[in-house]
N, C-alpha and C positions, 0 to 999 in steps of 0.2 A: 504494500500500500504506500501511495506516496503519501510524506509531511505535507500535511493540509497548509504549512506556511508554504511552499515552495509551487502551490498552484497559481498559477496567474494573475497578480493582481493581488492576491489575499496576500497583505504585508500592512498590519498593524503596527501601531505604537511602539507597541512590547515586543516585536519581533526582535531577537538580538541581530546585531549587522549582518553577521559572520550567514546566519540563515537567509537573510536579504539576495533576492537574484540582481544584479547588476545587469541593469538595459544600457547599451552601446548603442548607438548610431553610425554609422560608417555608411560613407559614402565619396566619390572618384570626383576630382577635379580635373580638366586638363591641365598638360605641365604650366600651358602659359598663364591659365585665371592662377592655377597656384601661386606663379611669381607674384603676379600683380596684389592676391593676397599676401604674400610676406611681405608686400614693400608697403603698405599698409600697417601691418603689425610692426614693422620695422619703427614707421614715420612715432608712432602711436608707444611704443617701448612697451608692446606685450606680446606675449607667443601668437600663434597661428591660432592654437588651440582655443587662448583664453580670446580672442579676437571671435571665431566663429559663435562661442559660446555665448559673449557679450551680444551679438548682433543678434542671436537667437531668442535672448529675451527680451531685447527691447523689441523684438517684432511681437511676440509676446504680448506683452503690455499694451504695445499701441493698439491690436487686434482685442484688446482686451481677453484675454485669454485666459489670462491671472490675474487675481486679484489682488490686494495688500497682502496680505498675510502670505497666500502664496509666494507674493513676488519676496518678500524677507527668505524664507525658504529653501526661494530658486537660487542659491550662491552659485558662483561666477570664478570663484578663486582658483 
């Protein structure tokens, strides 16, 4: 039988981390949008990583997606 934490979605409060599933995102740039991303993250003095991830919640936000408390939450670091 599976741990009823490790079913889809069911990840409470009290779940300890270590049982928590870890959702990724991955997905392909070309080489060249890649550059043009790092020279961005470059200008800006943050990673690629934290640059995507910033840009993903602020579209977030403006789409209104999340809300306050969420967006506290949603860390970026």
């Amino acid at each position: 039988m599976i741990d009823k934490d490790f079913k889809e979605g069911f990840v409470t409060p009290d779940t300890p981390k270590s049982k928590q599933l870890v959702r990724m995102l991955s997905f392909r740039v070309v080489p060249a949008y890649f550059r043009e991303i790092e020279k961005v993250a470059e200008k800006k003095n943050v990673t690629v990583s934290k640059l995507i991830r910033t840009y993903i919640k602020e579209g977030m936000k403006r789409d209104n997606a999340i809300d306050s408390k969420e967006d506290k939450e949603f860390r970026v670091e």
